[in-house]
C-alpha positions as CSV (number, residue, x, y, z in Angstrom):
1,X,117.7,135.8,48.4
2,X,113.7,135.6,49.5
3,X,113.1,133.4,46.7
4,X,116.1,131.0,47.4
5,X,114.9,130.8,51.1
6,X,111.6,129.7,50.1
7,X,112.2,127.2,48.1
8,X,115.3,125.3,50.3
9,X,112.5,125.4,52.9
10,X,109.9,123.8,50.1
11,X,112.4,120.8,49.5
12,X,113.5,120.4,52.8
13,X,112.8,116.4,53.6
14,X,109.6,116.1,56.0
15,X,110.1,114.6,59.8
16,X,108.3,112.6,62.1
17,X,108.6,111.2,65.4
18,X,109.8,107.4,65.4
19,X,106.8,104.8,66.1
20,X,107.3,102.3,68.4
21,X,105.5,98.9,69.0
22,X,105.1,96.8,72.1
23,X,108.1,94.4,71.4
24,X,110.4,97.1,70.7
25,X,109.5,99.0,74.0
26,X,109.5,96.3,76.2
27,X,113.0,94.8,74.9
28,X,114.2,98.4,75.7
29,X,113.2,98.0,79.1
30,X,114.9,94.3,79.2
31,X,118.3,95.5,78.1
32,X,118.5,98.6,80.5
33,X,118.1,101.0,77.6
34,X,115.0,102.2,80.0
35,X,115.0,101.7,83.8
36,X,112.3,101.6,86.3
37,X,113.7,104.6,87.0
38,X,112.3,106.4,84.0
39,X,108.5,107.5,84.6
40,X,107.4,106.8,80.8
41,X,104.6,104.7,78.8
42,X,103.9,103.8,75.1
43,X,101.2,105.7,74.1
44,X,99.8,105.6,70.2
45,X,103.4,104.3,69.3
46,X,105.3,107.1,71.2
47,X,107.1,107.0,74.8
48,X,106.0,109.8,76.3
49,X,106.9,111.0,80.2
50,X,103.8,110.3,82.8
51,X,103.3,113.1,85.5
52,X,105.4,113.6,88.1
53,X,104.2,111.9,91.8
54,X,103.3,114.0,94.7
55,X,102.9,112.8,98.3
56,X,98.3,112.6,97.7
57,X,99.2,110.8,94.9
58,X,101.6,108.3,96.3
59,X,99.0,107.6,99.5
60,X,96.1,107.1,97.4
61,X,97.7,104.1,95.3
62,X,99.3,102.9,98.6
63,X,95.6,102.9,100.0
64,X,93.9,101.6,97.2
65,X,96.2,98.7,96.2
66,X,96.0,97.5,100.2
67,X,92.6,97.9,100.2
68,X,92.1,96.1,97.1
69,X,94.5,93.0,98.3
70,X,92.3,92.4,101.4
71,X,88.7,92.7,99.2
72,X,89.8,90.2,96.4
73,X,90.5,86.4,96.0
74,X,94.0,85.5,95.4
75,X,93.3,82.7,93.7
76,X,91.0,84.3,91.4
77,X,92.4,88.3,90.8
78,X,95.9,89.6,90.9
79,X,96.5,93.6,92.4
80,X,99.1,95.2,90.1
81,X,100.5,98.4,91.2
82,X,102.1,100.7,88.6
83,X,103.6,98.5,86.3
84,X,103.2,98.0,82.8
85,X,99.7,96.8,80.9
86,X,99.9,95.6,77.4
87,X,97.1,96.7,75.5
88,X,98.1,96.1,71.8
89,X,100.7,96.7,69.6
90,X,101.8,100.4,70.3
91,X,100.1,100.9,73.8
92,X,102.2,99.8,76.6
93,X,100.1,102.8,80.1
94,X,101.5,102.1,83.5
95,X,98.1,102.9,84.9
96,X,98.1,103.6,88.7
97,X,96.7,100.6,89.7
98,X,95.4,97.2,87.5
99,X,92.8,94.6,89.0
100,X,93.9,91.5,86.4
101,X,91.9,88.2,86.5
102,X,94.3,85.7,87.2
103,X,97.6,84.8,90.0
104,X,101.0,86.1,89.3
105,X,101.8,82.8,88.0
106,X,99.0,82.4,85.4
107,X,101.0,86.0,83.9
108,X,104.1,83.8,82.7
109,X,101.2,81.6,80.2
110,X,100.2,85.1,78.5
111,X,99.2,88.2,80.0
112,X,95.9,88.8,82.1
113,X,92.7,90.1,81.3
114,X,91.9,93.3,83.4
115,X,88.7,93.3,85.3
116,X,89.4,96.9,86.9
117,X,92.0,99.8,86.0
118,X,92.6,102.8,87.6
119,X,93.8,106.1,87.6
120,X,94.8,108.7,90.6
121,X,94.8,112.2,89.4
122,X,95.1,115.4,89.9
123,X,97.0,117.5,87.6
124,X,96.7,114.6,84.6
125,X,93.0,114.7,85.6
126,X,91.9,115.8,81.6
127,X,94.7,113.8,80.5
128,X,93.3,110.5,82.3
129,X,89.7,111.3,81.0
130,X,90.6,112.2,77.4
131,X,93.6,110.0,76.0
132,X,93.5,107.1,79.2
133,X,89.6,106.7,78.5
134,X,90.2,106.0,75.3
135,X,93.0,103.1,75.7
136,X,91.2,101.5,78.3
137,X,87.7,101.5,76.1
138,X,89.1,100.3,73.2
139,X,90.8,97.2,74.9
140,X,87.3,96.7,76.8
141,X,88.5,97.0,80.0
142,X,85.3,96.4,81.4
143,X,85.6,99.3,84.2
144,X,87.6,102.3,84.9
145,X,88.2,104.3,88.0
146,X,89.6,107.5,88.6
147,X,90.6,108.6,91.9
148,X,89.9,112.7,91.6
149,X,92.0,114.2,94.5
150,X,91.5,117.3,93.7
151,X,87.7,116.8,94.2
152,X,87.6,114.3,96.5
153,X,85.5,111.8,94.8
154,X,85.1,108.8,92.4
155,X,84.6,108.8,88.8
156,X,83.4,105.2,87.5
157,X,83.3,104.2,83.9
158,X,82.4,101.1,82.8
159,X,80.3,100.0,79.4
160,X,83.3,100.6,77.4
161,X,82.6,101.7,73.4
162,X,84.6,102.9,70.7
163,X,86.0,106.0,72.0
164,X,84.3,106.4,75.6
165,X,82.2,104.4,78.3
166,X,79.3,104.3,77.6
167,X,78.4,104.7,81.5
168,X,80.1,107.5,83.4
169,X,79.4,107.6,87.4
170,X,80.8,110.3,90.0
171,X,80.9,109.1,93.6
172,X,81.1,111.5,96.9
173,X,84.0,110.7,99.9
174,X,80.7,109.4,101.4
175,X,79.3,107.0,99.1
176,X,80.4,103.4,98.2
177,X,81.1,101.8,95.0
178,X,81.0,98.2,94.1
179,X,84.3,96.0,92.5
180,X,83.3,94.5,88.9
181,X,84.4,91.1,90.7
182,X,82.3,87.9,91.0
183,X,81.2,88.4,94.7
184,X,81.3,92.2,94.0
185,X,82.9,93.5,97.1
186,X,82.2,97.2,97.7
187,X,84.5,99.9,99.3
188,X,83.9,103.3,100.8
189,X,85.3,105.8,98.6
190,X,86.6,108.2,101.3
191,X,89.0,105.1,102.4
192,X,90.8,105.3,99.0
193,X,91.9,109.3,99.5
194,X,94.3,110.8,101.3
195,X,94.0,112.3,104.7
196,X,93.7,116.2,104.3
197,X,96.2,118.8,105.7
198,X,99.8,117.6,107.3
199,X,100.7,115.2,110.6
200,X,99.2,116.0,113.8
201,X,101.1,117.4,116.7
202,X,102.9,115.5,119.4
């Protein structure tokens, strides 16, 4: 009985997950097989589920994409804000927020080059520095930003390689860090996090 066990299990067919490329995922979002609704990205071929949003999270990207609509040209960068960014044939991240060089109409010629992506995290903080770092590198996304809530501070890669920046900064609430833009606005860090502790009194 041991022995027949054993070797069903040896001839048993080997299984792996189903690979998918950019095409396939995005015509799955065009014909409602997945919804905006469904919090996933293509990652290395595979959909996988991005981290659920808590209210921190939600403020910072609300901050930073205002913030980052006032600092830039129109006419010369486009703010995207959770939404889809091609990156080659089986990566499709929704990364927090994407600084594109380019309008909204210059998108329906081709997509955008992106000056400036970035992250908010807190509990996919390792997850953003490990597996995001390594997308964005690898497409040279010139500079990546990830808002740490949990620390209250700025990370700043830029100098992208094969696997990794090259250049890795960290920024205090207090300090200021500069857009990779032509006229190279800067912003105050502690304006792109979240109040602390709940509403004031009446």
């Amino acid at each position: 009985m041991a022995e027949s066990t054993v070797a069903s299990s040896r001839s048993a067919p080997t299984t792996r997950p189903r690979s998918f490329t950019r095409d396939e995922y995005l015509r799955m979002a065009e014909v409602g097989i997945l919804t905006e609704d469904d919090p996933v990205e293509l990652i290395h071929g595979q959909i996988v589920e991005m981290s659920p949003e808590n209210t921190p999270h939600r403020a910072a990207i609300m901050k930073l994409n205002r913030m980052l609509v006032e600092a830039l040209d129109p006419e010369r960068y486009a703010v995207q804000p959770q939404s889809t960014l091609p990156l080659d044939d089986h990566n499709v991240p929704e990364p927090d927020v994407a600084v594109l060089r380019g309008t909204p109409d210059d998108l329906m010629q081709g997509e955008l080059p992106a000056a400036l992506v970035v992250e908010v995290a807190d509990t996919s903080l390792e997850h953003d520095r490990t597996v995001k770092q390594e997308l964005y590198t690898q497409a040279e996304v010139p500079v990546y930003w990830i808002v740490n809530l949990t620390a209250r501070e700025l990370e700043v890669y830029s100098d992208p390689g094969d696997d990794r920046y090259r250049e890795h900064s960290t920024r205090s609430d207090a300090e200021t860090v500069t857009l990779p833009t032509q006229d190279g606005e800067t912003l105050t860090v502690r304006d792109l996090l979240p109040e602390t502790g709940g509403p004031s009194p009446e």
